[in-house]
C-alpha positions as CSV (number, residue, x, y, z in Angstrom):
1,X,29.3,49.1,29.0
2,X,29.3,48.1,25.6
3,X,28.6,44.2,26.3
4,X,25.8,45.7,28.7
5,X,24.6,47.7,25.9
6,X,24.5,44.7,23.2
7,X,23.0,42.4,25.6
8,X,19.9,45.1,25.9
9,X,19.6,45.3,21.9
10,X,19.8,41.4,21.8
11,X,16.9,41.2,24.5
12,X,14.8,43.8,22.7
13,X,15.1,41.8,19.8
14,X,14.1,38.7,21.3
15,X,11.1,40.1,22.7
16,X,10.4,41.4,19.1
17,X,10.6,37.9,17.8
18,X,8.4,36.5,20.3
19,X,5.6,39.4,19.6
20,X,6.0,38.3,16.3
21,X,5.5,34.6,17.0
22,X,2.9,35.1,19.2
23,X,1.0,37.3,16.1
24,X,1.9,34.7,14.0
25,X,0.5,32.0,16.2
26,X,-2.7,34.2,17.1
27,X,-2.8,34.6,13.1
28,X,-3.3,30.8,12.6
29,X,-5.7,30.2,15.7
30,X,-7.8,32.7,14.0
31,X,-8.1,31.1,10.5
32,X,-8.4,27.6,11.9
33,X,-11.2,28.7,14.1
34,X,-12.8,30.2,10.6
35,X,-12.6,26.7,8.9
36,X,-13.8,24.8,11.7
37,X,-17.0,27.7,11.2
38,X,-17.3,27.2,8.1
39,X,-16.8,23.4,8.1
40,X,-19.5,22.9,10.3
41,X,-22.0,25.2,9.3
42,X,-21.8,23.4,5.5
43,X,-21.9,20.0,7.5
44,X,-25.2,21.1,9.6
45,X,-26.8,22.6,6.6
46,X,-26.0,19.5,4.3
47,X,-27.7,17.5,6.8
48,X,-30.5,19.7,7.5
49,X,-31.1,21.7,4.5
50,X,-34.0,19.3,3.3
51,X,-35.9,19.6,6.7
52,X,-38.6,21.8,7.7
53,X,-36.4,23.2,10.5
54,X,-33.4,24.2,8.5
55,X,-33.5,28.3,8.7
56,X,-32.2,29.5,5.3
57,X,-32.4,32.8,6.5
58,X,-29.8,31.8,9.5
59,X,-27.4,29.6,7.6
60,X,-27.2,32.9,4.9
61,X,-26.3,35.3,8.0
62,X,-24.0,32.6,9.3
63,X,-22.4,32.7,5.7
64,X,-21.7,36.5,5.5
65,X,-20.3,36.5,9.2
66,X,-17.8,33.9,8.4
67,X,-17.6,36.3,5.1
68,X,-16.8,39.2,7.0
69,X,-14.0,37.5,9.2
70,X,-12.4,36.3,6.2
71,X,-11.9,39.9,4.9
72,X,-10.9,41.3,7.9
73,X,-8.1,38.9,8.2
74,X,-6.8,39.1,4.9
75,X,-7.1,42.8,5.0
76,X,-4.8,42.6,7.9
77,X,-2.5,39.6,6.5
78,X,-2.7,40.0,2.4
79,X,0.0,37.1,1.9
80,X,-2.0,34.8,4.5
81,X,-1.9,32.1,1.9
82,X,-4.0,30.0,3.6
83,X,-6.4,32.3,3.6
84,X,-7.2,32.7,0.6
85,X,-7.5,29.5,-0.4
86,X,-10.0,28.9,2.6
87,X,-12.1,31.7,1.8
88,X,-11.8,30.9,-2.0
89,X,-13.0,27.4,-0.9
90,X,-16.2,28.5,0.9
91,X,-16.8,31.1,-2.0
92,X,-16.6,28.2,-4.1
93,X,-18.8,25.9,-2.3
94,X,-21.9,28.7,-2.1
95,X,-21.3,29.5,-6.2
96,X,-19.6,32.6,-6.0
97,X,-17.1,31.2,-8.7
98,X,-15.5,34.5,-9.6
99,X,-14.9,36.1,-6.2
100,X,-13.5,32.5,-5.3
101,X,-11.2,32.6,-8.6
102,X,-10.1,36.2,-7.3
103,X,-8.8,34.1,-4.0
104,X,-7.4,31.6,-5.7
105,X,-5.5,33.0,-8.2
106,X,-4.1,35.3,-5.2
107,X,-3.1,32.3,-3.3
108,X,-1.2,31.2,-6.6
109,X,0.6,34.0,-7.3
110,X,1.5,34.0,-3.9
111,X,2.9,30.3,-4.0
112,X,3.0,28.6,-7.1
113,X,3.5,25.6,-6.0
114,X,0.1,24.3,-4.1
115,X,-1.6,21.2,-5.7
116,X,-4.9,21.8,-4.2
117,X,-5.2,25.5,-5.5
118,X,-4.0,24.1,-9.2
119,X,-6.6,21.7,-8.8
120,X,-9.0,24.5,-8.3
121,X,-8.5,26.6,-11.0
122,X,-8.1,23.8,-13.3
123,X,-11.9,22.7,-11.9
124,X,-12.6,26.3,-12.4
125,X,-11.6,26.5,-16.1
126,X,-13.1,23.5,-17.0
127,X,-16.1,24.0,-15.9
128,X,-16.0,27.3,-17.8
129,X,-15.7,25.3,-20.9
130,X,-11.8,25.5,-21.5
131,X,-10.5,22.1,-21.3
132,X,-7.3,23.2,-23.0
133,X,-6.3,25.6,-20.5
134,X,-7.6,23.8,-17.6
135,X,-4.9,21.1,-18.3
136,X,-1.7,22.5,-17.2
137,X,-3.5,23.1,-14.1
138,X,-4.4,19.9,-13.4
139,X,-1.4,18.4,-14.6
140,X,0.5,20.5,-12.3
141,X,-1.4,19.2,-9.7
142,X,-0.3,15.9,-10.5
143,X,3.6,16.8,-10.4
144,X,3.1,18.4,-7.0
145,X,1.0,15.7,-5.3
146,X,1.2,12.8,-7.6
147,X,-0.1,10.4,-4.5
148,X,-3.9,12.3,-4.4
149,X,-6.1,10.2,-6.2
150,X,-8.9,13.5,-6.6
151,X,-5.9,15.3,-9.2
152,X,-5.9,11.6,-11.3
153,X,-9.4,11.5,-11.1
154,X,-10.1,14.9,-12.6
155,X,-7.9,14.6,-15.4
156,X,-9.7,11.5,-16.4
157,X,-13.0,13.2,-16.6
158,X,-11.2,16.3,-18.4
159,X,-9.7,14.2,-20.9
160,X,-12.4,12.5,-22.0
161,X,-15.6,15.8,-21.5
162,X,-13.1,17.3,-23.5
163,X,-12.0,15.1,-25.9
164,X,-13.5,16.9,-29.1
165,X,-11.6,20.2,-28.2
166,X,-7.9,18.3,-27.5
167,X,-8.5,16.5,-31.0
168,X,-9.1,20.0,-32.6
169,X,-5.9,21.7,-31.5
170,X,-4.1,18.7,-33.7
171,X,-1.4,18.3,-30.8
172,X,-3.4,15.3,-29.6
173,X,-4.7,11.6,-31.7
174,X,-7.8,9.6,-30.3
175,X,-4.9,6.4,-29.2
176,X,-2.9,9.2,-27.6
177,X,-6.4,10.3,-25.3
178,X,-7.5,7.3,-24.8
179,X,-4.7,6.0,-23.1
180,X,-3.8,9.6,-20.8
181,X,-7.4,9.1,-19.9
182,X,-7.6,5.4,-18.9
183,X,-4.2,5.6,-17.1
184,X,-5.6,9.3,-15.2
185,X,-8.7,6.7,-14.0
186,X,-6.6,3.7,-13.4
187,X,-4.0,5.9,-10.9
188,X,-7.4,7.1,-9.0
189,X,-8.8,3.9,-8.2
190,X,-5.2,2.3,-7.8
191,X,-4.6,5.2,-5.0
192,X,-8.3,5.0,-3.4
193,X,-9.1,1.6,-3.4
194,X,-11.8,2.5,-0.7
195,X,-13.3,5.2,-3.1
196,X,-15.8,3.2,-5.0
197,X,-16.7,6.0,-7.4
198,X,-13.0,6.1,-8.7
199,X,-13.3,2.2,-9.3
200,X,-16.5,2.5,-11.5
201,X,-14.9,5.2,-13.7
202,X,-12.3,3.0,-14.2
203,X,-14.6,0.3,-15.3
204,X,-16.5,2.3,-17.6
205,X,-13.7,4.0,-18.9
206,X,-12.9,1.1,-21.3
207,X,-16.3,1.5,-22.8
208,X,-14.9,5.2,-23.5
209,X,-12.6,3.9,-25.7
210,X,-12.6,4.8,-29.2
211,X,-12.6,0.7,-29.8
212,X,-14.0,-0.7,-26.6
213,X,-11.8,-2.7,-24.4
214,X,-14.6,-5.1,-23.6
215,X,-12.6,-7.7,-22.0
216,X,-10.7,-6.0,-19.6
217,X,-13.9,-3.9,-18.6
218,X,-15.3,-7.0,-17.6
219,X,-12.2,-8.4,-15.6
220,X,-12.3,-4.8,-13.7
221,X,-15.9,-4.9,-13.1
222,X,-15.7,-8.6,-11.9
223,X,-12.6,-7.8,-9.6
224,X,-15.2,-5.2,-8.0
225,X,-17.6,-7.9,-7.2
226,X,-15.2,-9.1,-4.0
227,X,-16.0,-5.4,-2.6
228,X,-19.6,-5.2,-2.7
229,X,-20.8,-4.3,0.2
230,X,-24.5,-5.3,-0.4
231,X,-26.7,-7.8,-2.5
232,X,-27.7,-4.5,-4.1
233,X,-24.3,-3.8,-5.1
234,X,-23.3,-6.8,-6.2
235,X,-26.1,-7.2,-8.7
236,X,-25.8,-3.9,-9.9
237,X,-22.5,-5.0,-10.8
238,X,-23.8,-8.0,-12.1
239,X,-25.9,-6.2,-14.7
240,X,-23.1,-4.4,-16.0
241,X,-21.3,-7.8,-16.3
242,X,-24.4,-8.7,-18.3
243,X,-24.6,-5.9,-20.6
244,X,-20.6,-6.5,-21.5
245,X,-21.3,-9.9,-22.4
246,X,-24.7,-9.2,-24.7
247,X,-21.9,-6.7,-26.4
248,X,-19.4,-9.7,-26.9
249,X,-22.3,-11.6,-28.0
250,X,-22.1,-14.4,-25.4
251,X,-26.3,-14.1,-24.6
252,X,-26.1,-17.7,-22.6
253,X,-23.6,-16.0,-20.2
254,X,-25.6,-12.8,-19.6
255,X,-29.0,-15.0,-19.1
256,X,-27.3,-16.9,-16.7
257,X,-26.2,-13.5,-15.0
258,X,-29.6,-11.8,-15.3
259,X,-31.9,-14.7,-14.1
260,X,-30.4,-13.9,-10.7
261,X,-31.0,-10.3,-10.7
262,X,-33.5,-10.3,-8.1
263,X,-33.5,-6.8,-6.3
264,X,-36.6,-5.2,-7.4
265,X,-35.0,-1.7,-7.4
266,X,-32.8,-2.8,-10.7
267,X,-36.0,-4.4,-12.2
268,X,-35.5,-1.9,-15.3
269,X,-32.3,-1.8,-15.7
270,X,-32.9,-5.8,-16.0
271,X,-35.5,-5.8,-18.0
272,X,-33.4,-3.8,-20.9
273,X,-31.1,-6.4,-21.3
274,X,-33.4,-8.9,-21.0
275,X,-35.2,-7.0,-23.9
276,X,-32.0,-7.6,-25.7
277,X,-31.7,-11.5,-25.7
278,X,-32.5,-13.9,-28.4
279,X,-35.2,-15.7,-28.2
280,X,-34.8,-19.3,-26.2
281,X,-34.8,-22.2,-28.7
282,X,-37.3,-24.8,-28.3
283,X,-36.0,-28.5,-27.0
């Protein structure tokens, strides 16, 4: 009897686990349907929203639905991590920054330990005009994932939009922030190579320097010319190479550049450096 007895308790508690799983699973199915919503409403309305057949009035309504759900799940699973960092993401992306911090700072408390939602809050802070808290955040980021080239790339740009405070707080010295900053935009590009925006900071980030690193900017930009993926490209990156070399006072070399700078959309941009040469002297 009693082995007939403890085999009924273990079944019970089998089919307890499985209720459970199946929850659990159900749970998931729910909050992946919600981002595949909300994923391709913001897809439809990024391509549509500058159309005379994108309904605002529609894509709002769509918004609080998806809105609605969110709550409703998270009132029913409060440590749904995932949650909350979903819904914090689409609270984010419509502007609601401080219901979206509410969600985010949740999801941290609830796991410490998630680059993406350190990220966040360190974009959050930031952009709130508190560079020296944002960077533990970010840095954080970094330790966690230190393979995402998006956590490198936003330290860059908060080391050097926030340059005056970090000198002010005396733990930091111009050398010291130049370097964090170059090597933040150097990982970036190194990790993305495909990512041509993290490339170009790079570039430019040796004109940030408190003494520009003139040469080695224009090594980087000329590496870049053997990815351009256009004759507009490549002569955009031609008239940077130009403006580097009017700096180094080499003029022969930039008017060699800018005489073939022939796209007429960079017919400005040409024209300003060409402003800048000397005179040509007579034979």
């Amino acid at each position: 009897m009693v082995k007939i007895i403890r085999s009924v308790i273990a079944l019970a508690v089998l089919a307890v686990a499985l209720r459970a799983e199946d929850a659990d699973l159900a749970t998931e199915r729910t909050l992946k349907d919600l981002v595949a919503r909300q994923q391709q409403l913001f897809a439809d309305a990024a391509k549509n929203q500058d159309t005379p057949d994108f309904d605002q009035e529609n894509f709002k309504s769509q918004l609080q639905q998806l809105a609605d759900a969110y709550k409703v799940l998270l009132r029913d699973h409060p440590g749904f991590i995932e949650a909350h960092v979903a819904y914090g993401q689409m609270l984010w992306k419509i502007d609601m920054r401080r219901p979206a911090l509410a969600e985010l700072l949740k999801a941290n408390e609830l796991d410490k330990d998630i680059p993406l939602v350190k990220n966040l809050l360190g974009d959050y802070l930031a952009e709130e005009g508190q560079p020296i808290d944002a960077l533990p955040y970010f840095m954080a980021a970094i330790k966690l994932d230190p393979h995402e080239p998006l956590y490198h790339y936003n330290l860059g740009l908060l080391l050097y939009a926030g340059r005056d405070d970090f000198l002010k707080t005396g733990q930091w010295t111009r050398a010291a922030l130049d370097h964090a900053m170059l090597e933040a935009f150097r990982h970036a590009a190194e990790l993305a190579p495909d990512r041509i925006e993290f490339a170009y900071r790079y570039a430019e980030a040796f004109n940030d320097l408190e003494t520009p690193d003139w040469e080695n900017a224009l090594k980087t930009w000329r590496a870049l010319e053997l990815k351009a993926q256009s004759g507009l490209e490549l002569q955009l990156l031609q008239l940077r190479e130009a403006n580097i070399l009017l700096k180094q006072q080499k003029p022969d070399a930039a008017r060699a550049l800018l005489d073939g700078i022939t796209e007429p959309q960079l017919a400005g941009q040409k024209q300003k450096l060409v402003a800048q040469l000397p005179p040509k002297l007579g034979k």
